[in-house]
KOLKOL-225926 format. One record per residue (C-alpha): residue in one letter; x, y, z. Coordinates in steps of 0.001 Angstrom, whole numbers, plus 500000, padded with zeros to 6 digits. Layout:
# KOLKOL-225926
aXYZ
...
END
This chain:
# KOLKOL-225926
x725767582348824195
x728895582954825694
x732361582022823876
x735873581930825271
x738589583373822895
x741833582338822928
x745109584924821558
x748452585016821654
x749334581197820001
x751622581070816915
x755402579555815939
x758585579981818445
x761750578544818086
x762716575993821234
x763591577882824239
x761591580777823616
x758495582070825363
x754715582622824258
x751769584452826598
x748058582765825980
x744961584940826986
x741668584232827349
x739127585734827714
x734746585368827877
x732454587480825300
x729546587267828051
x729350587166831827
x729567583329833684
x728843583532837257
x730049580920839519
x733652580505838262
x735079578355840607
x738533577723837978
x740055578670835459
x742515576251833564
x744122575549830234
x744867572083828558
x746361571081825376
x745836568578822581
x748693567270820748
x748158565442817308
x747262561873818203
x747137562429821754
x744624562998824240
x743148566033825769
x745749566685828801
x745149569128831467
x748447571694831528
x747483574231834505
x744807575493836403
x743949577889838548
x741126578178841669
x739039581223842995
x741476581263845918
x744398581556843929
x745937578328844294
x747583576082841331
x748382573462839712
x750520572131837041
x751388569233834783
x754629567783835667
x755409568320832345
x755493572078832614
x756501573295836342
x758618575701836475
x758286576700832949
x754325577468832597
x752713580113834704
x749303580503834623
x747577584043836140
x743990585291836391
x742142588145836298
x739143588359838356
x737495591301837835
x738008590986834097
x737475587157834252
x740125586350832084
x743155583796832646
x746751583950831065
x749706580866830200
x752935582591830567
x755189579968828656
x758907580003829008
x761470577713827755
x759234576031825489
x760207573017823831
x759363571184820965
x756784568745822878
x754941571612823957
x753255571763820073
x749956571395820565
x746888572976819902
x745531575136823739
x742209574973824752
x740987577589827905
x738324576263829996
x736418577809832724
x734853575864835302
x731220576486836863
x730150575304840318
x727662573696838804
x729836571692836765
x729669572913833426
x733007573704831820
x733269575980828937
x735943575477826054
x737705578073823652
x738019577210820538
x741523576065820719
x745030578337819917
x747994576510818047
x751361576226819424
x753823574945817595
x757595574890818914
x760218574217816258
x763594575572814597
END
């Protein structure tokens, strides 16, 4: 069965910058996006970027111009550059990739936790 893996979540002091990766142990045909969304405690799943087949993008107000998501499709992977972070921005990351059939598929979730 295929699995996404998240890397690169951890502890950074506000202002400072973390790079999520993700990437699929198996092949999934018929991406048609890539994304990433966050959880924070007591909150609700919230969508932070994603990115289409074509390249476009789109972001949570909560994060343009800080967040940068990238993708990778020959290796079918996706990245969240994250600059400026600030303490809001602790939550725990899920990747997802979309199908065209409609199936998503979910990491299993990278913390991110922004504090002095």
């Amino acid at each position: 069965q295929v699995q996404l893996v998240e890397s690169g979540g951890g502890l950074v002091q506000p202002g400072g910058s973390l790079r999520l990766s993700c990437a699929a142990s198996g092949s999934i045909f018929g991406i048609s996006a890539m994304a990433w969304y966050r959880q924070a405690p007591g909150k609700q799943r919230e969508l932070v970027a994603i990115i289409i087949t074509g390249g476009n993008t789109n972001y949570a107000d909560s994060v343009k111009g800080r967040f940068t998501i990238s993708r990778d499709n020959a290796k079918n992977t996706v990245n969240l550059q994250m600059n400026s972070l600030k303490p809001e921005d602790t939550a725990v990351y899920y990747c997802s990739y979309h199908v065209i059939t409609g199936r998503h598929y979910w990491g299993q979730g990278t913390q991110v936790t922004v504090s002095s």
